[in-house]
C-alpha angles and dihedrals in degrees: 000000000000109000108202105214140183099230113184109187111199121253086033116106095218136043118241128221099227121182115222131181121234101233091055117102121242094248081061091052087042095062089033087067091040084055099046086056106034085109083074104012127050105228108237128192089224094077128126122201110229117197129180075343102301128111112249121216103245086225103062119084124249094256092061091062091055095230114177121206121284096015115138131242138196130226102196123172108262094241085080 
C-alpha cells in the first residue's frame, strides 16, 4: 500500500513528499529521498535513516518501522 512521507535529506533547504511502499526497506527509502534531491544535494552511501530520532537498520521494511502517512523522516550523513 502506497505511504505517502515528508523525507528531508540534510544539506537540502525543503523538505520532499515522497511515496514508499510498505514492503520496501528503509535503505530503499533512503536512496529514494537521495534521488528526489540530487538536483541540490550529491547522494552518498554513507547515509542513515532517522526516524522519530532513532537510526533505522537499512534492511527492515517500512512497515516494520510503523510510519503513518504523512511523518516525517531524516536522511543524515552517517558520520553523525
Amino acid at each position: 500500500m502506497p505511504l505517502p512521507l515528508y523525507g528531508f535529506l540534510e544539506g537540502d533547504t525543503i523538505g520532499l513528499l515522497i511515496v514508499a511502499d510498505e514492503h520496501e526497506t528503509v535503505g530503499s527509502l533512503s536512496r529514494k529521498l537521495q534521488e528526489a534531491a540530487s538536483i541540490r544535494v550529491a547522494p552518498s552511501a554513507n547515509a542513515q535513516l532517522l526516524y522519530r530520532g532513532d537510526k533505522l537498520d537499512p534492511a527492515i521494511t517500512v512497515a516494520a518501522t510503523r510510519m503513518k502517512p504523512l511523518d516525517r523522516f531524516d536522511v543524515v550523513w552517517s558520520s553523525r
